[in-house]
C-alpha positions in Angstrom: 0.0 0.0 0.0 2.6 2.2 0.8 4.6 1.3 -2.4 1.0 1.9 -4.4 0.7 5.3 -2.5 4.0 6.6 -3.1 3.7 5.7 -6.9 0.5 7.6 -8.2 2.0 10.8 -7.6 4.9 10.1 -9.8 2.6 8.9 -12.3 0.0 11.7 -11.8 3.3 14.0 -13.0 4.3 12.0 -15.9 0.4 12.2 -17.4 0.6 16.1 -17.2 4.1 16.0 -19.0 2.9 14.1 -21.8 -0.4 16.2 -22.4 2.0 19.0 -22.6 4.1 17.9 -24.7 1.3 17.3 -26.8 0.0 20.9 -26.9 3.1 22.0 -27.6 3.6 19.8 -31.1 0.0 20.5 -31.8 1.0 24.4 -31.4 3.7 24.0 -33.1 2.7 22.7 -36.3 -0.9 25.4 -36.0 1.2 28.4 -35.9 3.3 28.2 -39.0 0.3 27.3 -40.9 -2.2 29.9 -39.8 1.4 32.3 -40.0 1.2 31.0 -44.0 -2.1 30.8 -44.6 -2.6 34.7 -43.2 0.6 35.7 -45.5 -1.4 34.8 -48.5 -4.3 35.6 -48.3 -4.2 38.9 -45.6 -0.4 39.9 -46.5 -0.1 39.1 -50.2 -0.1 42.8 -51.2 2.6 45.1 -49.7 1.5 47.8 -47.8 -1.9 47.3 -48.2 -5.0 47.1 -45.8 -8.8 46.7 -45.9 -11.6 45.9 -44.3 -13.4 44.0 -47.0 -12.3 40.6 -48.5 -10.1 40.6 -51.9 -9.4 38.0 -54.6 -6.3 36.8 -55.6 -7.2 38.4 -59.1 -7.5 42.0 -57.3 -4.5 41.6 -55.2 -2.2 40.5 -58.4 -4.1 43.6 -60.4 -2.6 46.1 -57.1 1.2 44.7 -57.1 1.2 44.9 -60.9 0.2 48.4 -60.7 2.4 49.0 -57.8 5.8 48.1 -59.6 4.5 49.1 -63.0 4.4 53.0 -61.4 8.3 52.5 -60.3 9.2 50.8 -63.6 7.5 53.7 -65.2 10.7 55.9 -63.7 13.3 54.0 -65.6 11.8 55.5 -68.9 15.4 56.5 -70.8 14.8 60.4 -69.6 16.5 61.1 -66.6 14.1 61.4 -63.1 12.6 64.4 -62.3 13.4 66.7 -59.2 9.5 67.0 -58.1 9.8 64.8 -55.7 13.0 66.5 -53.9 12.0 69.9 -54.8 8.7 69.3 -53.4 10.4 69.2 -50.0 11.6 73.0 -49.8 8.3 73.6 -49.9 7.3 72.9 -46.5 10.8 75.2 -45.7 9.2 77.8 -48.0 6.0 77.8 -45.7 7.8 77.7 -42.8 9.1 81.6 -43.7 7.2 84.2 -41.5 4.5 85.7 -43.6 4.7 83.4 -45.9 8.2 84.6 -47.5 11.2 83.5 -48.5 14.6 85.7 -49.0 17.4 84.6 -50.8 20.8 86.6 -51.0 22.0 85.5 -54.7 24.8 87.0 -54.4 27.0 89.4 -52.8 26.7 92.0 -56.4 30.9 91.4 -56.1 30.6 92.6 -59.5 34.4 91.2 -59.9 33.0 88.9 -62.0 29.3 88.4 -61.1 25.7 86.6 -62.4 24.5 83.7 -61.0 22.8 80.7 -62.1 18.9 79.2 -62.7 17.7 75.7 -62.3 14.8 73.6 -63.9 13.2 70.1 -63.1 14.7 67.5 -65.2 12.7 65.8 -68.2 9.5 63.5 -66.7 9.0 60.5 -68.8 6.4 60.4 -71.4 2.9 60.0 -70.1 0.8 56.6 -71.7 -2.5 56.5 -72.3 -4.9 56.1 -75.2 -4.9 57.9 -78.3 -8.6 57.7 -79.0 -8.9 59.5 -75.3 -8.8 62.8 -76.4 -10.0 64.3 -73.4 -8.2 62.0 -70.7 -4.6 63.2 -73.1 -5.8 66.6 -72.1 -5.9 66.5 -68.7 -2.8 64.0 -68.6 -1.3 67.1 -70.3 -2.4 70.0 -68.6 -1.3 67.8 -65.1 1.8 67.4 -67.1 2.3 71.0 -67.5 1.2 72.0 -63.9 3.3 69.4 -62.8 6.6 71.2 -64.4 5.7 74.5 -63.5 5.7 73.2 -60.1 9.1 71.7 -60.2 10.0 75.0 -61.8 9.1 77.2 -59.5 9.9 74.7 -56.2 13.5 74.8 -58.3 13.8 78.6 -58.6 13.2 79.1 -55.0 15.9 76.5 -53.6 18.5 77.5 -56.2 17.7 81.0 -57.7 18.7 82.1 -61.3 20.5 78.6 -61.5 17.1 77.3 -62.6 16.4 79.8 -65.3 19.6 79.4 -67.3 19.3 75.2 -66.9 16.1 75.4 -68.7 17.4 77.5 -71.3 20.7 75.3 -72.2 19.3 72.1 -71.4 21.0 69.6 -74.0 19.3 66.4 -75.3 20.4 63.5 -73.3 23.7 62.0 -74.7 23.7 58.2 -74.4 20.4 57.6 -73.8 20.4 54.1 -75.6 23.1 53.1 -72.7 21.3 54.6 -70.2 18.3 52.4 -71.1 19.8 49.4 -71.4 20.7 49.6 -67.8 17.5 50.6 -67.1 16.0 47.4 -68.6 19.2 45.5 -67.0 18.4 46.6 -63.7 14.4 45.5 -63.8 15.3 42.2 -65.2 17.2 41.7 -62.7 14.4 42.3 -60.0 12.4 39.7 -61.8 15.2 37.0 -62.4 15.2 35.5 -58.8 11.3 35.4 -58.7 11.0 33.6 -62.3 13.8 31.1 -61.4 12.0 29.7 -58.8 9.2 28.7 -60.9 10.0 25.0 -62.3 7.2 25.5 -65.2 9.1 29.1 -66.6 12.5 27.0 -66.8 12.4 28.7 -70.3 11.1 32.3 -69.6 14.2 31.7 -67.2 16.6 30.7 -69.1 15.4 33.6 -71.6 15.8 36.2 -69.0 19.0 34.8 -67.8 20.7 34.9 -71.1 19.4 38.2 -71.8 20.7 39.7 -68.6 24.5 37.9 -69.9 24.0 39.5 -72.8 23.9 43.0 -71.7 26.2 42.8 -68.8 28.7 41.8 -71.7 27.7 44.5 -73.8 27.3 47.1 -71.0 31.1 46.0 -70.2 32.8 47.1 -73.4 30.3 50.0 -74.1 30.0 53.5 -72.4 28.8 55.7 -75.0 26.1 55.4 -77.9 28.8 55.5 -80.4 29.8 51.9 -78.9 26.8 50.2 -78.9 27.0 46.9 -81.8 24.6 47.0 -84.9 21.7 45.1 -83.1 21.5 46.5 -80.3 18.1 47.5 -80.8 16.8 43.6 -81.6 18.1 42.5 -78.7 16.8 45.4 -76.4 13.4 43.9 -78.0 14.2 40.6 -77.0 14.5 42.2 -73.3 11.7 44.0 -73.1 9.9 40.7 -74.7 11.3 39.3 -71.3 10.4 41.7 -69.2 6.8 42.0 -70.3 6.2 37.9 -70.3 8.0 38.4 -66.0 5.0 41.2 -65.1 2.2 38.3 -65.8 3.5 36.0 -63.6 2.4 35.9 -59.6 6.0 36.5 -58.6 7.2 37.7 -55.2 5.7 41.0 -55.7 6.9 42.6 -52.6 10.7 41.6 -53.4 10.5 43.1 -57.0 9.3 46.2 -55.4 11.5 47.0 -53.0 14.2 46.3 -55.4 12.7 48.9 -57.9 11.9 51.3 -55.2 15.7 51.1 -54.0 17.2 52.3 -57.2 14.3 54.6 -57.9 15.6 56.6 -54.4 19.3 56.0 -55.0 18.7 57.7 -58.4 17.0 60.4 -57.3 19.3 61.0 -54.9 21.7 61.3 -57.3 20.1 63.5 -59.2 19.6 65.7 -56.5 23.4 65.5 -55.8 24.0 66.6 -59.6 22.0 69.5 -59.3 22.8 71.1 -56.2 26.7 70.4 -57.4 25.9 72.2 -60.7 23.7 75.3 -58.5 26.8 75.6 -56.5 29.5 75.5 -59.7 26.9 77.8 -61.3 26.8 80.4 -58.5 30.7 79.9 -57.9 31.7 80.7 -61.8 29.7 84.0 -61.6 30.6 85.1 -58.3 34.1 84.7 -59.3 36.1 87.7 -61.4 36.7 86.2 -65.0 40.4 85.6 -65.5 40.6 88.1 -68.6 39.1 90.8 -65.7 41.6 90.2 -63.6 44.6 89.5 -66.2 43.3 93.7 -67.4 43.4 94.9 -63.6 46.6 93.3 -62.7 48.4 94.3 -66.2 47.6 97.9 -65.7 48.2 98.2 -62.3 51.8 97.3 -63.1 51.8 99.4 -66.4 50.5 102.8 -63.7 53.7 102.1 -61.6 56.1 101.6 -64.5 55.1 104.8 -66.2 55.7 108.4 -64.9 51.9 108.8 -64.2 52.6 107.5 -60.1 54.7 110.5 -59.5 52.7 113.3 -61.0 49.2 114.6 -59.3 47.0 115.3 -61.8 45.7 118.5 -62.0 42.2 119.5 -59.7 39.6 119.9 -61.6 37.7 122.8 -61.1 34.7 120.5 -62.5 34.6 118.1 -59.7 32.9 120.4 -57.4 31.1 122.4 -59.5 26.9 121.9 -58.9 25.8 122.7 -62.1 27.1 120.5 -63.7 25.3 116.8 -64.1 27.5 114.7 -61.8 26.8 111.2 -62.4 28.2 108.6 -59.3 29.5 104.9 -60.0 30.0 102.4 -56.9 32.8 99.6 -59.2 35.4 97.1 -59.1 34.5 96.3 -62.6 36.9 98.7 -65.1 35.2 97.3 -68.2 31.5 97.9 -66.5 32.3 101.2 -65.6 33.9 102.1 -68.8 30.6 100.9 -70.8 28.4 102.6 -68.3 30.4 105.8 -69.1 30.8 105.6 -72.7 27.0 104.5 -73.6 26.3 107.8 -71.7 28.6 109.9 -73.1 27.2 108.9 -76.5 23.7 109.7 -76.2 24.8 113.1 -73.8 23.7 116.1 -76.1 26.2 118.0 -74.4 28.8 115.7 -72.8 31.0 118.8 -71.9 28.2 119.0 -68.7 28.9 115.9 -67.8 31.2 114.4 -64.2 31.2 111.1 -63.7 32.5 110.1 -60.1 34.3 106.4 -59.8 34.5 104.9 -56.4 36.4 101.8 -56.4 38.7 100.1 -54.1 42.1 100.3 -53.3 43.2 97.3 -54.6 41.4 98.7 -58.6 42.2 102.1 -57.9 45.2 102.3 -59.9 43.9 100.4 -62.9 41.0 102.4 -62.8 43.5 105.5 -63.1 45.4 104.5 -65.8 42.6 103.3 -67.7 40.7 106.6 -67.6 43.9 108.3 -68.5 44.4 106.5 -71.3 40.5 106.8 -72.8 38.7 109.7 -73.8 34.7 109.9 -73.5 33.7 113.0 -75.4 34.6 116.0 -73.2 33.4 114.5 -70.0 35.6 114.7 -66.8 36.2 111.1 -64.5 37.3 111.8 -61.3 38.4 108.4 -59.8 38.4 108.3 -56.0 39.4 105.0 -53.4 36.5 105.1 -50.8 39.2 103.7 -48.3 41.2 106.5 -48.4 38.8 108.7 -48.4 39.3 111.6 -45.3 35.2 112.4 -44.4 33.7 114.6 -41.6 31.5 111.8 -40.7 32.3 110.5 -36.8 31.1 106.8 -37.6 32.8 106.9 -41.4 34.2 103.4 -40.0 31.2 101.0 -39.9 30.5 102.6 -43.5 33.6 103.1 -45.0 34.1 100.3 -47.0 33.9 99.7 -50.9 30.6 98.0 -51.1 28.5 97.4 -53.8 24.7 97.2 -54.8 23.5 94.6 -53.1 21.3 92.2 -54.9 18.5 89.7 -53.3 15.3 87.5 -55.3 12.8 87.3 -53.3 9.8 84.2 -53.5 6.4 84.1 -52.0 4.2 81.9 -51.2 0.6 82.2 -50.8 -1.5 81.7 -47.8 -4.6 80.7 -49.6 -2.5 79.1 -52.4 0.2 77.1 -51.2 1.0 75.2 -54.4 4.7 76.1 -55.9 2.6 77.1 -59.2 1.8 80.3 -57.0 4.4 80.9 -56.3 6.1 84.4 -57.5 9.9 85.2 -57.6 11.7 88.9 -57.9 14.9 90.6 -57.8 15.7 93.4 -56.4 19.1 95.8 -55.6 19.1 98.0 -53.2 21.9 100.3 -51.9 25.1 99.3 -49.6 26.6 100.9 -46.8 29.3 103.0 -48.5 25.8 104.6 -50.7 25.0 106.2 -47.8 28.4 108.4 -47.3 27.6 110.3 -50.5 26.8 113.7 -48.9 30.0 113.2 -47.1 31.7 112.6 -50.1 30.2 115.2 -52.4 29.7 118.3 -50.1 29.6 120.6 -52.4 27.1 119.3 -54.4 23.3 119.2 -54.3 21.9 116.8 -56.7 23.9 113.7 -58.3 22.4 110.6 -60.3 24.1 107.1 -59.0 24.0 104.9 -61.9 24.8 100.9 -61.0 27.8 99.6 -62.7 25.3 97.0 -64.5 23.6 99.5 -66.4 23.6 100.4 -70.3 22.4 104.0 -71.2 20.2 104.1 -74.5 18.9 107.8 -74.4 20.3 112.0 -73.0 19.6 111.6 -68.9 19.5 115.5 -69.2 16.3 116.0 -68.2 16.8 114.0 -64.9 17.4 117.4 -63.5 15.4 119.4 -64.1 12.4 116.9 -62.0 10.3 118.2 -59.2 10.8 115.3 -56.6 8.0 117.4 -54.4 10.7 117.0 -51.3 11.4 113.8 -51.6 15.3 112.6 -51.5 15.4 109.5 -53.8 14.2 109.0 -57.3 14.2 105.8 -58.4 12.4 103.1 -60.1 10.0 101.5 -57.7 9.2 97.7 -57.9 5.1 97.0 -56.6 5.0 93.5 -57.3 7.2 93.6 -53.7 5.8 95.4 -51.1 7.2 95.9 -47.7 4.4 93.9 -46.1 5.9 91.0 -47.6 8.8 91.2 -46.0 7.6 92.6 -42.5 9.4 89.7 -41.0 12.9 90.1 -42.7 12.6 94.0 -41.3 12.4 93.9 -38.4 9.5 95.2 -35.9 10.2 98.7 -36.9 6.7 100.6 -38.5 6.1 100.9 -42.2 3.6 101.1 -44.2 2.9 97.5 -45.5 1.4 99.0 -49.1 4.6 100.8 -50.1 6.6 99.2 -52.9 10.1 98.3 -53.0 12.6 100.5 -54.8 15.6 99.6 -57.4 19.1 100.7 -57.4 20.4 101.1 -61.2 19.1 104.9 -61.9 18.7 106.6 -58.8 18.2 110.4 -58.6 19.6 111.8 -55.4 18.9 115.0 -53.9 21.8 115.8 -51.6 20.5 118.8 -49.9 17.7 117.0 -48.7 19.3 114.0 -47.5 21.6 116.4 -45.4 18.6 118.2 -44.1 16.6 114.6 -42.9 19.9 113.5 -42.2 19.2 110.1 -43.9 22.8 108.7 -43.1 22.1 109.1 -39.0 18.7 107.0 -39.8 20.3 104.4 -41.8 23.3 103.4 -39.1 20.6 103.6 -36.6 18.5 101.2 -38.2 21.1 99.1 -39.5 22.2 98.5 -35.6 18.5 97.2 -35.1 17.9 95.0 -38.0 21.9 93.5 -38.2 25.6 94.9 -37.5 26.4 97.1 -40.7 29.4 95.5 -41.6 30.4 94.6 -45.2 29.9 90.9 -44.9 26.1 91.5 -43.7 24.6 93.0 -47.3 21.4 91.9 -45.6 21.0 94.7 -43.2 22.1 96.8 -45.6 19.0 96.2 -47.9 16.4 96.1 -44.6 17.7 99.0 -43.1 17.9 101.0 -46.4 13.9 99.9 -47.4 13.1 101.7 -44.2 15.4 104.6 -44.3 13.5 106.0 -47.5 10.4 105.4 -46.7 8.4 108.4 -47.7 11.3 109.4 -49.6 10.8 108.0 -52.8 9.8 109.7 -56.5 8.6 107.0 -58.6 10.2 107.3 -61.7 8.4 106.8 -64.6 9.1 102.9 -66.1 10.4 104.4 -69.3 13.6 105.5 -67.2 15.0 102.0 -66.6 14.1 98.2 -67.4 15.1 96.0 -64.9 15.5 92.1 -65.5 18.3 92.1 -68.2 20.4 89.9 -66.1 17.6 87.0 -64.9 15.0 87.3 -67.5 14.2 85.9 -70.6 11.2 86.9 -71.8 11.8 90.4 -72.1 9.7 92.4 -74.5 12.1 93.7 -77.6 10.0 96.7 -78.0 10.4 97.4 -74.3 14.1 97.2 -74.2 14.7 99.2 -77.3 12.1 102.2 -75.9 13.8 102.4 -72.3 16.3 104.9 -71.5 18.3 102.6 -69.2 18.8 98.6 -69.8 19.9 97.3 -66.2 21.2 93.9 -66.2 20.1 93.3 -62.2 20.5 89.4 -61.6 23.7 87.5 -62.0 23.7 86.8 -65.5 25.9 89.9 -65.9 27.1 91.1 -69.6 30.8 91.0 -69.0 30.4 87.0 -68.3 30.2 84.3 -70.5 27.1 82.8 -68.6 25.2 86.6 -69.3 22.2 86.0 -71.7 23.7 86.2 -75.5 20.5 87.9 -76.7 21.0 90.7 -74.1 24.8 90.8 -74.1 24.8 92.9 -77.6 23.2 95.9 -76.4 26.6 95.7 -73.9 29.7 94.9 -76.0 28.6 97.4 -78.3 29.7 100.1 -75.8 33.1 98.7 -75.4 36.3 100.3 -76.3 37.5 97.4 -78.5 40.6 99.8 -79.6 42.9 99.4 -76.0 45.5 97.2 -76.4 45.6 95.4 -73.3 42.0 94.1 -73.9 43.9 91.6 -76.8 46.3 90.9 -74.3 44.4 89.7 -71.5 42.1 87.7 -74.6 38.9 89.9 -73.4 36.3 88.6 -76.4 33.1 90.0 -75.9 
């Protein structure tokens, strides 16, 4: 009894081990199926959900469709920006009022545009031909859909954009580039297909296609090396290809594949073009080598000559106020030189005529010798380094520096309308800090006209004296598709009135005596220590603080004075730019570069003094 007693315990135990044991193999083999079974039919489709049943038909329709959209990228045009452009426009949103300010560049008119940039080519859209209203509205999306990428492009990269679209070149090797494109996608397919024993020929098909265009991919990097039949065997690939997409394959596989290279190629892409934005902006901000080669080589021709050790003789002109002084802010001798001579030339009297160059210290002397050595009619040029200059002005410091218009496009976004279609993009130039020195400078006189060293004269600026300004100090062409209230958050939270335009520099009128009595220098330090330091690095403040400092202080000129635009747009009306008395190449695109728009550049180089022999010397072409 006792042995019986001790026993059923022990056997109690091993009864409870078995049955679990049991459950466990039963459990076992349950969860991989039901794990199977809800892979097929719940988890068949990729990122896919829903609440009502689906055939196998439906699911097999979806995945198709799903890695026919990321096949459709491989199309031999190169992938579009949209989708990485579209991504500045949540940064363009982000902007206070609903604005975005861009600093193209620093208007170091050494050398100076900069560049535009454009969406790349979308592949072709498919549908049917007998459609005629579904093509429409595939093309007017098609055309949106550019415009978009456009604009999103002009606001992340500028004028970069603009001169991409106009010298985009037709793809070169765009046979290679598809055949890698067709490479790649067979690929994706391959693994799936060779698992299928009933397609051992559709794999064997595939597989000697892929060979075959590894082996031709190998030897051949250009279009020019392709063999005679290329284009039958890319037939016999995309034969392939199409036979692969109606086969249940592991659709999830094949798209993750495709979606891989779809993102690595738009991320290179996106790599290309913000490489070529910042070449683009680099070669224009950069002083041309024929520029510099003229500088240098009359610099040293100034110091080898007798000129350094004479004083030229005062000129009683200089000071004399009424005379029509005309004031240039440049670096540039060529720029200045056109900007004097096109002047000259239509002056009915150029014997009235002073024209004031303020330059560095490091151009000074070139500038010197080079007015010495060129005549413009009878005017006088009095050439002056703004570093040296010795002015009853007690904070002459934080100004006195050889700064030059400052030049900033500007891109808004709309509230209401937050598509990139909306959005609108301007430049504008305003002055910098040395601008605001000029009474300090010219004491004597009362009224002056500051011309830009971007500007072309086409007609007598005479009559620019003899205006009424009603009081006011500046005179200058004003620019109402910008308005201070939509940059209220780049100035600041100084008042203004949020309806008043924005003015240009390029023709300004200035009234001197005025200026002194508002004492508009005093306002414009004092404002520039609110909205930024005033230093010649920060060309920011310098256009903030001067939008406030003439407030109430502008005569519109009439638009006949001056067209803007010559150095960023495109479509500029002929009629318009023949009528207008001053061409102003505002932008980066500047004349004197080789990236300046040829149809504009004429209107330039005709203005040039193709006669001085150091302009063959240093190979100046334009």
């Amino acid at each position: 009894m006792k042995g019986a007693a001790g026993g059923y315990p022990g056997k109690r135990r091993w009864r409870c081990l078995v049955l679990g044991v049991f459950f466990l193999v039963v459990l076992s083999m349950l969860v991989p199926l039901v794990f199977l079974l809800g892979l097929y039919n719940g988890f068949h489709s990729y990122g896919y959900s829903s609440d009502r049943p689906s055939s196998s038909s439906d699911s097999f329709s979806r995945d198709q469709s799903n890695i026919q959209e990321i096949i459709d990228h491989f199309a031999p045009t190169l992938p579009n920006l949209e989708v990485a452009l579209r991504n500045n426009t949540n940064e363009a949103r982000n902007v206070s009022s609903n604005t975005s300010i861009k600093h193209d560049a620093q208007h170091q008119r050494k050398g100076a545009p900069m560049m535009p940039s454009h969406s790349l080519p979308q592949p072709l859209p498919v549908g049917n031909n007998n459609d005629k209203a579904g093509a429409t509205k595939v093309s007017e999306s098609t055309k949106s859909a550019g415009e978009e990428s456009d604009k999103l492009c002009e606001l992340r990269f500028g004028s970069y954009c603009k001169w991409h679209r106009e010298y985009r070149e037709d793809m070169k090797d765009s046979m290679v580039k598809k055949l890698k494109d067709r490479l790649f996608v067979a690929r994706a397919y391959f693994p799936s297909i060779a698992k299928m024993p009933s397609q051992n020929k559709l794999s064997q098909e595939l597989k000697q296609n892929i060979q075959d265009f590894e082996r031709i991919l190998s030897e051949s990097t250009t279009d020019a090396d392709l063999p005679s039949q290329i284009e039958l065997k890319l037939q016999k690939m995309e034969v392939a290809i199409a036979k692969s997409k109606t086969f249940r394959v592991e659709f999830h596989n094949v798209e993750k594949k495709l979606r891989q290279i779809l993102d690595m190629t738009e991320d290179e892409a996106n790599f290309h073009m913000r490489q070529s934005a910042f070449l683009y902006q680099l070669a224009v901000q950069t002083m041309p080598k024929s520029l510099h080669c003229l500088s240098m080589k009359l610099t040293v021709e100034y110091f080898n000559s007798s000129l350094h050790d004479m004083a030229p003789p005062p000129s009683e002109k200089f000071s004399d106020p009424t005379l029509h002084h005309f004031v240039i802010f440049s670096k540039n001798i060529l720029a200045s030189s056109v900007v004097i001579n096109s002047t000259v030339m239509h002056a009915r009297d150029s014997g009235n005529l002073v024209f004031h160059v303020l330059t560095d210290k490091q151009n000074y002397f070139a500038m010197k010798l080079w007015f010495l050595r060129n005549t413009y009619g009878e005017a006088v040029i009095q050439v002056l380094n703004v570093e040296h200059l010795d002015l009853d002005y007690h904070d002459k410091t934080s100004l006195l520096s050889m700064s030059l218009p400052v030049e900033f496009h500007v891109s808004f976004v709309g509230v209401d309308s937050p598509s990139a279609t909306h959005l609108k993009t301007e430049y504008i130039s305003g002055f910098s800090h040395a601008h605001y020195l000029l009474p300090y400078i010219f004491q004597n006189l009362k009224k002056v006209v500051v011309l830009d060293d971007d500007v072309v004269v086409q007609q007598d600026l005479s009559s620019l004296w003899n205006l009424d300004m009603g009081g006011k100090v500046n005179g200058a062409l004003q620019l109402c598709s910008v308005r201070l209230g939509h940059l209220a958050s780049y100035l600041g939270g100084n008042s203004f009135d949020k309806n008043s335009c924005v003015w240009m520099s390029g023709l300004n009128v200035i009234d001197l005596a005025r200026w002194r009595e508002l004492d508009l220098t005093e306002t414009y330090r004092k404002l520039g220590q609110q909205v930024g330091k005033l230093t010649p690095s920060n060309e920011a403040s310098a256009l903030s603080a001067s939008l406030l400092t003439f407030q109430d202080q502008i005569y519109a000129l009439d638009n006949t004075w001056a067209l803007s635009g010559m150095g960023h747009d495109y479509g500029l009306d002929v009629d318009d730019i023949k009528n207008a008395a001053v061409l102003h190449y505002n932008g980066i695109m500047k004349p004197w570069l080789e990236l300046g728009i040829p149809k504009y550049r004429r209107y330039w180089r005709s203005f040039l003094n193709r006669d001085d022999n150091f302009l063959g010397e240093c190979n100046v072409n334009q």
